[in-house]
Residue, then its C-alpha position, 0 to 999 in steps of 0.5 A: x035128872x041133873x044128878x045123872x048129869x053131873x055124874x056123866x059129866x064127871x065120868x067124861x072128864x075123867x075119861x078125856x084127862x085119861x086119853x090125854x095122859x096127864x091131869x092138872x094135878x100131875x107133877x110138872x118136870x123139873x126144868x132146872x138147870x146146873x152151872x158151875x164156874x169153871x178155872x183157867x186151863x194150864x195152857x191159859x195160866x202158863x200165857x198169862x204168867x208173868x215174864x219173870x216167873x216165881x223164884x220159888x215154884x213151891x210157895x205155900x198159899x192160904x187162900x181165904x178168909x173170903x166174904x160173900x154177900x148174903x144173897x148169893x150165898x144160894x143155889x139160884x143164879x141172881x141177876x141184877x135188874x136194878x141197883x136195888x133189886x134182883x131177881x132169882x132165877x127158878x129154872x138156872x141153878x149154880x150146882x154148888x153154893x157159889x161162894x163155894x164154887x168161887x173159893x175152889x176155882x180160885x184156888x185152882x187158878x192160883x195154882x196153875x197161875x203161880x205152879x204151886x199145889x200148895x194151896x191151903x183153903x181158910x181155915x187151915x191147921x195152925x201148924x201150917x205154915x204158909x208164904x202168903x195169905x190172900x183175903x177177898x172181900x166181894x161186893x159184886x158177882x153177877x149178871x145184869x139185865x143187860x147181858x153183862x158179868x160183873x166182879x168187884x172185890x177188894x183183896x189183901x196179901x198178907x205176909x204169912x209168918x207175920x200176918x202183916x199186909x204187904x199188898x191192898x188193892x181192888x178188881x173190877x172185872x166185867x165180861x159180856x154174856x151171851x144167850x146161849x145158855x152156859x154164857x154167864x157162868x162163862x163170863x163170871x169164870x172170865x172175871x174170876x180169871x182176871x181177879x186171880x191173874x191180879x193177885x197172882x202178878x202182885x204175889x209173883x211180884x212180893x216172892x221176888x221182892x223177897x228173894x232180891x233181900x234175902x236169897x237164901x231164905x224165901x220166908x222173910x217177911x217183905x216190907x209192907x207195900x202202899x202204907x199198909x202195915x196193920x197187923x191182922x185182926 
């Protein structure tokens, strides 16, 4: 009878979905796979340090407020396939939110670059005084199609008694990628390097400024550099 039939057939497909161990309903392993960024060793940052070092090893640092743009504000690794379009990645994985893992391998940078541990993240409490603030606006930090890292941010130091701009300026930064697997998290740590080494020369540069008009007191503010003088809003 084609009931008999239909009630064999079932049985044997349960029994071959048996042998083979698993069914198409199965959960499926999850491939993901977790990357971070990763900072400049001390060795690095003590080679890229500039020849005339900081005055004041203990300079007090605020780092942030830095802007992220909303798309990378996620755990899946972005790659740019055009300029108007991106794709998610569904297996690589950043282990922390990037914009979070940028913020803290910079100021890692920063304090190996500059040898300081005083390193203040934004916000920090208000009776905090600090030296200098640096202010980071990324537009760009991705990979493209075509095997490249990409960083394009535009920064400020502000001085930090008065919270006028001392320094404006604009990194781009871009690192090739290989095809192992850990290369774009590599190259994007290259690039965030260069933007920490570019905002490590300019506050070696301002500390020393200060210091040759006020050497007994490293907490005048220096005079506004490149026709910046507005103050924070």
């Amino acid at each position: 009878m084609i009931v008999i039939d239909i009630k064999t057939s079932l049985i044997a497909f349960g029994a071959c979905t048996m042998a083979a161990g698993c069914s198409v309903l199965s959960p499926q392993p999850d491939r993901s796979r977790f990357f971070i960024l990763t900072p400049v060793s001390d060795s690095a940052g003590m080679a890229a340090k500039p020849a005339s070092t900081i005055p004041d090893s203990q300079l007090t640092i605020g780092v942030g407020p830095i802007s992220f743009p909303d798309y990378l504000r996620r755990l899946a690794v972005v790659t740019r396939v055009a300029p108007n379009q991106i794709d998610l990645s569904d297996e690589r994985r950043w282990a922390e939110p990037l914009d979070k893992n940028f913020t803290r391998v910079l100021a890692e940078n920063l304090a190996t670059l500059l040898d300081t541990q005083r390193i203040e993240k934004y916000p920090w409490a208000i009776r905090t005084r600090v030296d200098y603030e640096i202010e980071i606006d990324v537009q760009r930090f991705e990979t493209t199609s075509d095997g490249q890292a990409q960083l394009v941010a535009s920064w400020i130091v502000r001085d930090g008694p008065s919270s006028k701009i001392l320094y404006a300026s604009r990194t781009s930064a871009e690192a090739p990628a290989g095809a192992d697997e850990t290369s774009a998290s590599s190259a994007l740590s290259s690039d965030l390097a260069t933007l920490s080494k570019d905002i490590a020369s300019r506050v070696t540069e301002l500390s020393q400024h200060r210091t040759t008009r006020n050497p007994e007191s490293n907490a005048t503010s220096a005079p506004a550099r490149d026709g910046f003088h507005a103050d924070k809003s």
